[in-house]
N, C-alpha and C positions, 0 to 999 in steps of 0.2 A: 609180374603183377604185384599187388602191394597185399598188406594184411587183408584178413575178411574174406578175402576172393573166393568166390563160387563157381567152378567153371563147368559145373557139370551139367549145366542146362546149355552154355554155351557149346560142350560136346556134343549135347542129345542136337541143339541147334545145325550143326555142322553134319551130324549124320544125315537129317534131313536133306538139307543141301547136298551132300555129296549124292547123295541117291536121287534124287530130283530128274526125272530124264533132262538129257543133251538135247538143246533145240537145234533144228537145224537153222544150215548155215545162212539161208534165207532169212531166215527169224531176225539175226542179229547181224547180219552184213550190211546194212546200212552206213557203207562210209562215204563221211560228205569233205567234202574241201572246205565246207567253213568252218566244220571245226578243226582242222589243219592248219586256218589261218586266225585261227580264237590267240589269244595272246592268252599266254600261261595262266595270269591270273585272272583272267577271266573264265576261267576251267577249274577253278578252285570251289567246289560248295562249303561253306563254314559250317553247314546244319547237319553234314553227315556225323552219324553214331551218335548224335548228342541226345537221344534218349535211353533212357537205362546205363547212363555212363557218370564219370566222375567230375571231380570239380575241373580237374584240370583239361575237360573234354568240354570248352567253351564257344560259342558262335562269334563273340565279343572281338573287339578290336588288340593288337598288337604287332609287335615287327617278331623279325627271326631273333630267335634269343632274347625280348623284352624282359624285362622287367617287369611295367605294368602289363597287364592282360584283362584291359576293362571290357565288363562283359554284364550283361541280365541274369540273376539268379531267380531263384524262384521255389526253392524246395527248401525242408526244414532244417534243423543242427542234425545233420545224420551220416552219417560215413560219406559218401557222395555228395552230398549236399549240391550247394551251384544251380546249374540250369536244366532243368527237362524238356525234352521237344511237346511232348504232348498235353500240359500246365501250358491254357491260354491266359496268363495271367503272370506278371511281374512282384517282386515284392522290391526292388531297387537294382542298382548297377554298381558292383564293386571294382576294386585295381587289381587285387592279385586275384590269380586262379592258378600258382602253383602249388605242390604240396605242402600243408602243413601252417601255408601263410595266407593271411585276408587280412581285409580291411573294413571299416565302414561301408556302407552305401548308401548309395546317394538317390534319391526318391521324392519326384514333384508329385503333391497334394493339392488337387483346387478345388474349392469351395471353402466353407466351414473346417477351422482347426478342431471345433468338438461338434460329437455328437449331439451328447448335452452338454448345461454348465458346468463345468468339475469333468467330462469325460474326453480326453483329446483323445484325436484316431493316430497316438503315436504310438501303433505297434502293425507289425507288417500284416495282420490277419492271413487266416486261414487261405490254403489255393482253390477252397472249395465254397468259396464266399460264405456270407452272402457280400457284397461290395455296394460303394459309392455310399450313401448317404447312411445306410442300416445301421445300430444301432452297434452292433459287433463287429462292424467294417473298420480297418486300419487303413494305413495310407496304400496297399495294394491296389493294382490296377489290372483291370484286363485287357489285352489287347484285344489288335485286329489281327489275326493270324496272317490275312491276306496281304498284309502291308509287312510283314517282317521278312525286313531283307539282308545280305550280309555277304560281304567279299573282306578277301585279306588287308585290313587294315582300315574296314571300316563296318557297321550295324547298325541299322533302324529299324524302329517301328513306330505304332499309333497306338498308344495309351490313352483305351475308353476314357474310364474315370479317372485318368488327369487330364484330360479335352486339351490333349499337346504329342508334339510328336518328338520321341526323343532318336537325337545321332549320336554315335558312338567314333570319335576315331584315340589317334595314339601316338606317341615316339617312345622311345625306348624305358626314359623314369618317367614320363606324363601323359594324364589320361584328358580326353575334353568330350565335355557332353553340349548341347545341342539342343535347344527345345525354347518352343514360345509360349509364355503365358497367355492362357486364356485375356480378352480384353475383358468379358463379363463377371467376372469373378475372380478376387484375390487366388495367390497363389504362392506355397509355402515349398520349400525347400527342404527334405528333413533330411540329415546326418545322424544314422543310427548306428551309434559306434556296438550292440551287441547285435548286430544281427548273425544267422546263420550260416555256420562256413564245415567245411569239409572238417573231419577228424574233431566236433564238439570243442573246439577253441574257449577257451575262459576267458571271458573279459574281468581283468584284474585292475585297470584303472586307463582313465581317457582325461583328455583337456581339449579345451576350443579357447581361441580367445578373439577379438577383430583387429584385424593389422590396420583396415582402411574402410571405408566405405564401399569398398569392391571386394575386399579378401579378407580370409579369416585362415587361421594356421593350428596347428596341435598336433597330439599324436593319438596313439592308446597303445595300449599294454595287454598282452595275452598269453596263451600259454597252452600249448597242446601236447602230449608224449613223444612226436615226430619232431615239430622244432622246437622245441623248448621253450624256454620264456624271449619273448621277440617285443619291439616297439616300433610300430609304424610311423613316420612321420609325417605331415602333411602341411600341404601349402595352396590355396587355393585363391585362386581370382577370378571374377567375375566379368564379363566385357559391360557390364553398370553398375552402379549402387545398386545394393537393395535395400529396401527399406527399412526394416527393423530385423534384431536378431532374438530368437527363444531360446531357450535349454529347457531340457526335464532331465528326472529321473524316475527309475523305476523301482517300485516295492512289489514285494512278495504276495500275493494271493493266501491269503489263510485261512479261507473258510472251506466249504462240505460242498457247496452247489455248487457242480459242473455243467450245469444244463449251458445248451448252446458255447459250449468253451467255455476256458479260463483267462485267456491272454486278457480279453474285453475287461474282464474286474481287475486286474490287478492295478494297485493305486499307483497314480504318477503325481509328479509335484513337476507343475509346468511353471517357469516363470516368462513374462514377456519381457524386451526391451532390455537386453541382456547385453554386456560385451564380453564374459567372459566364462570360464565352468569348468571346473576340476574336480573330478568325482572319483570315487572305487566302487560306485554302484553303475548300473550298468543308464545306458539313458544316449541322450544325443542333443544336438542342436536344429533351428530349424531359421531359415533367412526368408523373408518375406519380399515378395516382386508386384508390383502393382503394372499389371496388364495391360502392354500398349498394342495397338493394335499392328499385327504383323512386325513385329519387333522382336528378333530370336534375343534369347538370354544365351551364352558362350561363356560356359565357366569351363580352366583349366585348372589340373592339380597335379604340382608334383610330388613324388613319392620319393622317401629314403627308408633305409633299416636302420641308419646308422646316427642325425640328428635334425636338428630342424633346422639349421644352416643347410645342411648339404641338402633337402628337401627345398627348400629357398634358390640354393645353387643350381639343383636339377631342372628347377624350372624356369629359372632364368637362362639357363646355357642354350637350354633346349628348345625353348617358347617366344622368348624376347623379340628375335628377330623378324618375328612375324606376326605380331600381336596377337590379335585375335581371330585368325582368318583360317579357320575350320576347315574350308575347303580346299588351301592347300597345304596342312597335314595332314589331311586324307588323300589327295592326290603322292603327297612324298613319300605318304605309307606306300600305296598303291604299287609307285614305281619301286619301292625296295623290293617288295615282295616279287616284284615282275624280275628286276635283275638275277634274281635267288632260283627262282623257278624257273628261269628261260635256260637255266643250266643241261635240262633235260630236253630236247626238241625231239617231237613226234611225229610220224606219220603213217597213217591209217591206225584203225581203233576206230567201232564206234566212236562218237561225243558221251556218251557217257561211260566208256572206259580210258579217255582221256581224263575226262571228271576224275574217276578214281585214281589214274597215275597221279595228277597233280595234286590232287586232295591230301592223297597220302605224304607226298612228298611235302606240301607246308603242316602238317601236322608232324615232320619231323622235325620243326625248328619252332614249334608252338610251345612245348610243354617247359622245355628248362627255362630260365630265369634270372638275369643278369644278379648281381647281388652288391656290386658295387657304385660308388655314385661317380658323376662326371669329371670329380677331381679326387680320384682316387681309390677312395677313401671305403672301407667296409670292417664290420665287426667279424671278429676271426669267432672260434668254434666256442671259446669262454665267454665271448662277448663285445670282450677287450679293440677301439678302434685302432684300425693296423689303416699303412698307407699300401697301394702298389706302387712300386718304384720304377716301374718301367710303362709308356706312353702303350696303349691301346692293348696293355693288359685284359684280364675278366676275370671274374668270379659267378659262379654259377648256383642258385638251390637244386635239387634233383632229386625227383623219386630214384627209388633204386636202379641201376642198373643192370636188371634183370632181364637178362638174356642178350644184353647188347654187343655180345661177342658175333652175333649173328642179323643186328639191324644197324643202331646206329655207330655202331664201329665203322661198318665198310662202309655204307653207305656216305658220312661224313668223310670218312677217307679220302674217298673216292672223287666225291661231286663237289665236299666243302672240306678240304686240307686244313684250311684256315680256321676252321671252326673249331675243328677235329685237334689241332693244334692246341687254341688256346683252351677249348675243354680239359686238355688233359692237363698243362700247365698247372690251369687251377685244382686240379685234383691232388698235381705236387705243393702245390703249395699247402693247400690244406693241410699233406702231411708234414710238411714243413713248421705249422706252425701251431697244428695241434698233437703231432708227434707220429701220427698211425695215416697210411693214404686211406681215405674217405671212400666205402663203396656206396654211401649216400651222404648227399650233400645238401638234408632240409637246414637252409638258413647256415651254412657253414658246418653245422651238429653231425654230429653220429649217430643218426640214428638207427632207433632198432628194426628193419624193416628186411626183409626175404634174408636168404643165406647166401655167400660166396656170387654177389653179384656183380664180380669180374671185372670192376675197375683195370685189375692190371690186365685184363687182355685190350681193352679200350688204348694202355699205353704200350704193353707191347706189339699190340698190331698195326699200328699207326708206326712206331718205329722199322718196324720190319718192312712197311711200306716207302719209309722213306717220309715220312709227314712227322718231321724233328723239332720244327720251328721253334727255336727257344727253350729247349727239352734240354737238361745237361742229362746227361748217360748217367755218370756215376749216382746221382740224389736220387734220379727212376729205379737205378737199380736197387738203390739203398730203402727205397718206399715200399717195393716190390719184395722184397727178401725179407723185411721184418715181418709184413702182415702174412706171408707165408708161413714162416718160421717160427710166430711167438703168440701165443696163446690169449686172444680177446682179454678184454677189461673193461670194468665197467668205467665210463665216463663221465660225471656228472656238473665240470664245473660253467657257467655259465647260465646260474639261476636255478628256479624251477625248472629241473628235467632229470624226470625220475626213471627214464627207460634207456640212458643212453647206451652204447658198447661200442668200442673203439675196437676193430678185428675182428674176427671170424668164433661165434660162440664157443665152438663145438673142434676148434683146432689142439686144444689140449689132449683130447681123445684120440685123435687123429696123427696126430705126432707120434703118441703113443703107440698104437695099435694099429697103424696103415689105413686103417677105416671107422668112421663113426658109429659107435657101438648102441644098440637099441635103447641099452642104459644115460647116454649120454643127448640125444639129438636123431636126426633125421637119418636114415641111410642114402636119401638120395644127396646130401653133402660129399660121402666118397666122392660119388663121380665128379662132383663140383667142385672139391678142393684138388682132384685131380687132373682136371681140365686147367685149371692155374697153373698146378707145378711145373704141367707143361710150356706151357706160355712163359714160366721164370726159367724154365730150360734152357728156351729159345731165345731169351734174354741175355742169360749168361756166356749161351756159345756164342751170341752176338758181338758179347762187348768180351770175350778172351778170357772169361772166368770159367776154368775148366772143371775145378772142382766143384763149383757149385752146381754146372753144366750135369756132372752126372750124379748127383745127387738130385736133382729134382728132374732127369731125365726117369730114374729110378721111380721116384714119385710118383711119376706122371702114371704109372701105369697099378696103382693103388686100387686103380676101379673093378682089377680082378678081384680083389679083397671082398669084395659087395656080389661078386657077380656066382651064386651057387655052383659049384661044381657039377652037381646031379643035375641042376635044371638046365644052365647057362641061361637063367636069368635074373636078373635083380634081387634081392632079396635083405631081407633084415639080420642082422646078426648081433649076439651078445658078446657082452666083454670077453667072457671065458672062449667064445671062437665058433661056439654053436649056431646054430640057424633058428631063425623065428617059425614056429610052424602053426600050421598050413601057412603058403605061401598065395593069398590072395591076393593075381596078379592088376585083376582092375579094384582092388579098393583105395581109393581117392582119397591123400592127404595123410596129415598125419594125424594121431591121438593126443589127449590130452596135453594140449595147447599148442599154439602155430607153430613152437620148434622142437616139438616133441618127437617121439620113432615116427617112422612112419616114411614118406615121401613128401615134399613138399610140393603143392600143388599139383600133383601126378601122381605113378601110379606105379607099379614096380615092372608093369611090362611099359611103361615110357623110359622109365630112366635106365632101360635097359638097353636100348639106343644112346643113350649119353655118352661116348668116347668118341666126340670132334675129333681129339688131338690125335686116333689113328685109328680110323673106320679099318683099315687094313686089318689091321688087331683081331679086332671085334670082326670081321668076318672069316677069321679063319679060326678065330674060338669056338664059335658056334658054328662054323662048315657054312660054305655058301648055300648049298640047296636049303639049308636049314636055317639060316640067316634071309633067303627071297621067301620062302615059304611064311615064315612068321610076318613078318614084311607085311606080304599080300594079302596075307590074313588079316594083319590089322588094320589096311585100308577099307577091306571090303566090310568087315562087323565094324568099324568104327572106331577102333581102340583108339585111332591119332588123331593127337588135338592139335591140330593146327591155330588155336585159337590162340593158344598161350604159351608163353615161353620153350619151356623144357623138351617142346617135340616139333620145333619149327624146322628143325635140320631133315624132320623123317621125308619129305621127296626127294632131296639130293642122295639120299643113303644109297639109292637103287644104281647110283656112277659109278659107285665102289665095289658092286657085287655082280655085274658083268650085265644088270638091265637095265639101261640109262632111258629105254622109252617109258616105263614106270615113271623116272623122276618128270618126262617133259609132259609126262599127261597130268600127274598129280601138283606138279609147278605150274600147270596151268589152272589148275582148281583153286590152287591159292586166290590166285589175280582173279579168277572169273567166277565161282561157283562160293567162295569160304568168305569174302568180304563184298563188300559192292558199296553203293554212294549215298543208300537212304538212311533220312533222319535214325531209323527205326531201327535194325540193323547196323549195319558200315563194320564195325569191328566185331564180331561179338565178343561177349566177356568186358575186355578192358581195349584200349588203346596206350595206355601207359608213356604220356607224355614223351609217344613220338618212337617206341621202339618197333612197338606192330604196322604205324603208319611206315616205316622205315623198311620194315618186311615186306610190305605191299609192292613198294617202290624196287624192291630186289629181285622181287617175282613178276610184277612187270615187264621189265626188259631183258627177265631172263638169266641173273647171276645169281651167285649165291655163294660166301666165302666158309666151309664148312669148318675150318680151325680159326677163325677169327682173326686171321693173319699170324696167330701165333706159330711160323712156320719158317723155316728159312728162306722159302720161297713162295710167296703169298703169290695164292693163286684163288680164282672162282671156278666156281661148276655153273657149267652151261647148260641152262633149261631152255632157252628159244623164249623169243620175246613174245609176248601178246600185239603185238604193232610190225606192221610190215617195216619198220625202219626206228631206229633208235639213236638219234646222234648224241654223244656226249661232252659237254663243252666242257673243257678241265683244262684250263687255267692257259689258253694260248694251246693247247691241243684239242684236236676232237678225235673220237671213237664213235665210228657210226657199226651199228649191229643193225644188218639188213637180212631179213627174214622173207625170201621170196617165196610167193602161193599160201603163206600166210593166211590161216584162215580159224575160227573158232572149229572147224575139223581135222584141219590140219594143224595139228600140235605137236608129230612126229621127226624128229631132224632125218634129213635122207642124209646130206653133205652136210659136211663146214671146213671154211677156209679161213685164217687166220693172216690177211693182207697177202693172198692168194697163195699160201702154202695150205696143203692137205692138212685139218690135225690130225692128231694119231688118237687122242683122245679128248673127252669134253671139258675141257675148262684150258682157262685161259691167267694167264699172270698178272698180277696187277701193276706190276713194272712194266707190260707191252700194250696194257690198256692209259697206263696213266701216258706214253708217249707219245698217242695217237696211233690210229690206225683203222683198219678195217675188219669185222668178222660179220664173215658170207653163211648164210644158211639156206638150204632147198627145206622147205616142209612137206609133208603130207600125209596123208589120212591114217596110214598104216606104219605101224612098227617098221623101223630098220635095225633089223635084228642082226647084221653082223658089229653093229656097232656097239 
């Protein structure tokens, strides 16, 4: 999860659920053959989670890994910002919905530009009206809830008071909107370059200018603690003239009277019949359409980071070929999405636990972010444009990589190689070219956001996989060993950005002392820079580096350092070697600031489960009766938060400790009881651009990689699928997982077979799934307790 994060209503959430009685099997056996024969994405809902969630949790249009991620906003400058499900009411349509970056939006006005004379409705007004003609109404519009609809690579709805219906689609740098002018009434176009985005963005300066009678181009300029100082560019064409063009700006409010708002007074200087506008105040442009009747308006735009040639470029590469014709780059979205998703083939599941397999599964390729343009070209971590040299490259922005040792690691492994691939490349390069490998990549930056968020298990378990594609050994190794090895810095070049750090904060201490001392950072970092060491372990004995092999083999096992003696559990500890006392095992978080003592987003009985790299360990530390015992304890009072990173591994733990029917009951709770499809719900907590949707996707069909491939021999734990059948299409192989008697009671393994050999135990390699093959399973109601 990212700053800010509150997860603790998300756990009270989840203990509901999990206590919730089991329905029976009648309840929800309903399986039909047409949704067997639904084509993937048509099994995709876009509206799941999307209330109470982030910017990057959008209904909006996009392909896998986009760029643009044009979508409806609707909420204020607030940490989350972006769109709410339960806000019947729009305030525009913007291009990014990744972390840290936005854009303008774009918002039809019809009627009257002013209220009164001297008052234009150029500001988004309140979600709480009042709207349309009022007096304190801006260009916001309500919809019709009934008409908003959205599949992957496309979104509409019916905007009351703009009497139009706006479409949504996409390609990778270019967004296109969709909507007909009213015939009865003029119709204004407004470009509000400060509107509200995620993480309080500064608008620090904007320009328009008119290229032609159909398009107009510029950029703006912003600046947030996450990416730093950033400029969007844009290019935008129209499928007609429109008739005239406006600009305003906006002034400060200085008076005493807040009655009914402030937004409504603040003075604006609007000018008409404009072609051009470069400002450092905040403001926008507006085009003017004169209403034909049933005649849609099709404006496209492309987007760059990098200048307004390559925004020009993007949207010629991308667009040209096909003019203006909406409907088939919504269909060409369509079919991408469907080639991406068909990866997975189902059978049996309800229709709406197919919803959630696929849902989750394009919500792992929703949240990251292309960052380079069509020829090339992208600003490296200074700012500075760099080329890539090599044809079908990427560069990616990304929230952290928090917890993805356990989603989007295997997952992409597994189903996208290719992805997984060039993800990681650009994470070398990053380091390559801003010196340190990136474990967040807003806008190319370093920024400051979670701890020890495991980039390098992302590279080394992709390699240990075998998913090398263009990966040189030695520069991995060399990216992987510094940010182990060498104590954070702060990084600040490339403008405004005053929170950067290049490395791990809290590694100087650690180096030091084998463990993160209370004085210095988090305690739950131990377990975290110890899960690396290991991962650089299994690196080194990879690539024939012995020394370093048992030096961060060594390492690896620092997490005793953190782990009390007396108690064998987690616990805080001072420089000098002492213990924090009392040891309050559910108090959440840390003190005095996000990376202060404490645990980060957990608890000192979560990160007490924290050793992936040898559950073995950790079971015989704490003795097994004593290791099931706690266990079980914390599923039944609730201590495990499935919701959020740090304790996603706790059903598989029970493989290790000789009760694997614990993991295939509580792996089923994940997929069935912990998430589901509705607006309202779907993640609780966060979804974090694609890693939880990625968890979903694991517990679905039933794997789960508990070292992150960080291992010599990547292998998964077998929980048993939610679906009587699971085929998985990888790449010229499939893997079917056939789950017979299957049933939401039967969640119990009796057998498995492994392309008809007996296993001996529950998981499986991921060298024998990526070949193809078969694994057989008998389910049923009751425990098989020799297993």
């Amino acid at each position: 999860m990212s700053a800010f994060r509150v997860s603790r209503c998300a756990a009270a959430l989840l203990a509901a659920i999990l206590t919730a009685p089991r329905p029976a099997d009648s309840q929800i056996a309903e399986r039909t053959t047409a949704a067997s024969r639904s084509q993937a994405v048509d099994l995709v809902n876009v509206f799941t989670g999307t209330s109470n969630s982030r910017w990057m949790q959008f209904p909006g249009a996009t392909l896998p890994m986009g760029m643009v991620k044009i979508s409806p906003d609707n909420q204020g400058n607030v940490w989350d910002a972006g769109y709410e499900y339960t806000i019947a009411s729009v305030t525009g349509f913007s291009f990014l919905h990744t972390l840290g970056l936005a854009t303008f939006t774009v918002m039809p006005l019809a009627g009257p530009l002013e209220n009164y004379p001297g008052q234009p409705k150029l500001f988004a007004g309140p979600p709480d009206g009042p709207f349309d003609q009022m007096w304190t109404a801006g260009y916001r519009s309500r919809i019709d809830k009934k008409t908003e609809t959205g599949r992957p690579g496309y979104y509409a709805v019916d905007l009351i008071d703009a009497h139009t219906r706006m479409e949504l689609t996409a390609t990778e740098r270019t967004g296109w909107m969709r909507f007909t002018p009213p015939a009865d009434r003029p119709t204004h176009l407004i470009f509000d370059f400060d509107a509200p985005s995620e993480e309080r963005s500064q608008l620090m300066h904007f320009s328009v200018h008119k290229v032609a009678p159909n398009e107009i181009a510029g950029s703006m300029t912003a600046s947030n603690k996450y990416a730093g100082e950033f400029t969007v560019f844009f290019d935008t064409r129209f499928s007609r003239p429109f008739a005239t063009m406006g600009s305003w700006q906006n002034g400060e409010y200085t008076g005493i009277d807040a009655n009914y708002g402030t937004e409504w007074r603040r003075p604006r200087t609007a000018k008409s019949n404009v072609t051009a506008i470069d400002s450092i105040r905040s403001g926008g442009v507006w085009v003017d359409f004169n209403g034909e009747a049933n005649t849609p308006v099709v404006l496209k735009t492309g987007i760059s980071l990098v200048g307004a040639e390559q925004a020009h470029s993007n949207l010629a590469a991308e667009t040209d070929a096909v003019g203006f014709d909406f409907d088939r780059i919504s269909s060409g979205a369509s079919r991408t999405w469907q080639q991406l998703l068909s990866r997975i083939e189902l059978e049996g599941g309800t229709r709406d636990e197919q919803i959630e397999l696929y849902t989750s599964f394009y919500r792992a390729y929703t949240g990251k972010a292309l960052l380079d343009d069509v020829d090339g070209s992208y600003r490296d971590a200074c700012g500075e444009i760099q080329h890539l040299s090599k044809p079908g490259e990427h560069l990616y922005s990304s929230d952290a990589l928090w917890g993805a040792q356990w989603t989007l690691g295997p997952l992409w492994d597994l189903l996208t190689p290719e992805i997984a691939s060039s993800f990681n490349r650009a994470l070398l390069l990053g380091a390559t070219r801003g010196g340190w490998l990136p474990d967040v990549t807003v806008n190319m930056r370093y920024a400051p956001i979670m701890d020890a968020q495991h980039a390098t298990a992302m590279i080394v378990g992709a390699w240990q996989k075998d998913v090398r594609e263009g990966v040189e050994p030695d520069a991995a190794y060399a990216a992987v060993r510094k940010v182990l090895t060498t104590p954070g810095e702060p990084y600040t070049c490339g403008g405004r950005y005053p929170e950067g750090i290049a490395g791990d904060r809290h590694r100087a201490a650690y180096l030091k002392l084998g463990y993160v001392p209370e004085e210095d950072g988090p305690a739950s970092s131990t377990f975290e820079y110890a899960f690396d060491d290991a991962c650089a372990a299994t690196l080194a004995h990879s690539l024939g580096k012995s020394e370093d092999a048992v030096l961060f083999t060594k390492r690896a096992a620092n997490w005793r350092n953190s782990l009390s003696p007396a108690t064998l559990y987690a616990q805080r500890r001072r420089a000098d070697g002492s213990w924090v006392e009392p040891n309050d095992l559910q108090h959440f978080g840390t003190t005095g600031g996000w990376s202060g003592p404490g645990f980060l987003e957990g608890t000192a009985w979560i990160y007490s489960w924290f050793v992936p790299q040898d559950v073995p360990a950790l079971v015989a530390a704490v003795g097994t009766d004593r290791f099931n015992q706690r266990l079980e304890e914390g599923f039944d009072k609730h201590y495990v938060d499935l919701t959020n990173e740090p304790d996603l591994q706790a059903p598989w733990l029970f493989n290790y400790s000789g009760k694997p029917w614990f993991t295939q009951r509580y792996a089923r709770d994940v997929f069935s009881r912990v998430f589901d499809t509705s607006p309202l719900n779907g993640w609780p907590g966060e979804e974090d651009e694609g890693q939880m949707g990625a968890y979903v996707v694991l517990a679905g069909i039933g794997l789960f990689d508990m070292e992150g491939g960080c291992t010599d021999v990547p292998k998964y734990q077998i929980s048993g699928p939610a679906f009587h059948k699971v085929t998985l299409h990888l790449g010229g192989h499939d893997f079917e997982i056939i789950a017979s008697s299957n049933s939401a009671r039967n969640v119990y393994i009796q057998s498995a077979k492994l392309n008809g050999v007996p296993l001996k135990s529950l998981e499986v390699s991921h060298a024998a799934l990526a070949s193809g093959g078969r694994l057989e399973m008998e389910m049923g109601p009751e425990p098989h307790l020799s297993r």
